[in-house]
C-alpha positions in Angstrom: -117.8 53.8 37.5 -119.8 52.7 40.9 -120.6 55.7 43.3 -119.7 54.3 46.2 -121.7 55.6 49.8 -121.5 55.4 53.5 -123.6 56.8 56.5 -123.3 58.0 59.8 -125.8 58.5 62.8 -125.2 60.7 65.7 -127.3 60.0 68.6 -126.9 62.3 71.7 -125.0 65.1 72.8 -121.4 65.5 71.1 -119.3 64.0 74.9 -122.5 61.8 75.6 -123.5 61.1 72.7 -122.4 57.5 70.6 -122.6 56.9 66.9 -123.1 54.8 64.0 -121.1 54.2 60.6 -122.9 52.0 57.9 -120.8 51.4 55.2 -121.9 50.8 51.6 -120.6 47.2 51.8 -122.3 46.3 55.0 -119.7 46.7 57.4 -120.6 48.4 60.8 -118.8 50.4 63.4 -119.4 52.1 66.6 -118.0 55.9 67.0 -118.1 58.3 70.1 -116.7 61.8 71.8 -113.8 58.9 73.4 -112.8 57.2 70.5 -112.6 60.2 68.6 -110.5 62.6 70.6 -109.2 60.5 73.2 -108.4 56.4 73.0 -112.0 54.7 73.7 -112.5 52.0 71.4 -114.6 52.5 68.6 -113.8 53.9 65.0 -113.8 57.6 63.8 -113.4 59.3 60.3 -109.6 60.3 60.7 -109.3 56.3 61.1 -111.5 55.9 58.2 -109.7 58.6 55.9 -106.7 56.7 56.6 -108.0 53.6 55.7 -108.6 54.7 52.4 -105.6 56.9 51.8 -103.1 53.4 52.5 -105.4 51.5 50.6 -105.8 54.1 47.2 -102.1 54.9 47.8 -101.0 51.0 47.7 -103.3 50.6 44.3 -102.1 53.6 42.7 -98.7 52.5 43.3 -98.6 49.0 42.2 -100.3 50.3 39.0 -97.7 53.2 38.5 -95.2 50.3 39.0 -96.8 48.1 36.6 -96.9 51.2 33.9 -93.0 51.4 34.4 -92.5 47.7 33.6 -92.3 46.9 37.1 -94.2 43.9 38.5 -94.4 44.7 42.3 -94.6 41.7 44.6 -96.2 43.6 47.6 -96.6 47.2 48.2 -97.8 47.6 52.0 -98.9 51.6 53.2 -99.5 53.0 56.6 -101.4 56.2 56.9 -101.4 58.6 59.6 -104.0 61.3 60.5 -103.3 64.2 62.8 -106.5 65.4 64.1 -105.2 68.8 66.2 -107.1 71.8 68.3 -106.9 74.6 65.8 -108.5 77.8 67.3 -111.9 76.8 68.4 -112.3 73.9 66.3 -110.5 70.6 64.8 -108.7 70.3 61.7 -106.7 67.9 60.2 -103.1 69.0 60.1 -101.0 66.6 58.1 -101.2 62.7 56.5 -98.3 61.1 56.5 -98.2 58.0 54.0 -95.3 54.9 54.9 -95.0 53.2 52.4 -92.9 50.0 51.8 -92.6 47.6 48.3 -91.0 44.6 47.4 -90.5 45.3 43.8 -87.4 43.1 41.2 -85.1 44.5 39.2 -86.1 48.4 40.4 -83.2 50.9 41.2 -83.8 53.2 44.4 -84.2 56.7 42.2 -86.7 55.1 39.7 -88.9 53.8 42.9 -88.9 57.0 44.7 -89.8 59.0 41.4 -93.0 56.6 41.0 -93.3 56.8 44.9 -93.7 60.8 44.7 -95.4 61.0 41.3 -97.8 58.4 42.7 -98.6 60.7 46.2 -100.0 63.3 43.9 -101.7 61.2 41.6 -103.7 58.7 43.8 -107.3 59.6 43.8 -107.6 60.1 47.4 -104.7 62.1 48.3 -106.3 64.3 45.0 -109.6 64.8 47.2 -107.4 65.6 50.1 -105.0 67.9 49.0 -106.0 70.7 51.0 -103.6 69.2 53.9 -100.0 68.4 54.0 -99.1 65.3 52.8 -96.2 63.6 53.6 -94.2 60.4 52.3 -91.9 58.0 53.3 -91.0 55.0 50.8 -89.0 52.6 50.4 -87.5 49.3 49.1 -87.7 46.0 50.8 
């Protein structure tokens, strides 16, 4: 299997200061003290760690569907980060995953078991199990 790789650049001081994300693929993005912990524009990890929790959760799930006999038409995540104030530093608090699927011929119960089964089993919600995650699924 591919390792796959990122990097980051700070330059300045941490209000001041503006950063750099390369990632593996090429893509670029611009981070700072404002787009971080307020709303300047810009990127910051908790958006990228969401990015790849919706997008591992959406996989995993289609392929726990598929290994049920269950050929989902679309399976569409939202994740959300909470980055809070936690004594002197940051932590993040909670993930919640939104998840929605258009999937034939599937009963409710069935789809919620894969749906729960698969919150534990997706690769990145394995690396960040240290925090609460939450779920919300459902049938379209």
């Amino acid at each position: 299997m591919p390792v796959r790789n990122a990097d980051a650049t700070w330059n300045g001081s941490l209000k001041e200061g503006q950063g750099n994300l390369k990632l593996g693929s090429g893509r670029e993005g611009t981070y700072s003290f404002s787009s971080r912990f307020e709303s300047g524009t810009g990127t910051n990890p908790e958006e990228l760690i969401a990015a790849a929790h919706a997008g591992c959760y959406s996989m995993a799930l289609s392929a726990g569907l598929g290994k049920a006999g269950f050929n989902p038409q679309k399976v569409h995540t939202t994740a959300e980060v909470s980055l809070e104030k936690v004594g002197e530093g940051f932590k993040i608090t909670r993930i919640r995953l939104r998840s929605e699927a258009k999937v034939p011929g599937i009963e409710a119960r069935q789809f919620q078991e894969i749906a729960e089964k698969t919150k534990s089993g997706c690769p990145v919600s394995q690396a960040l199990s240290a925090t609460p995650i939450e779920l919300e699924a459902r049938l379209i």
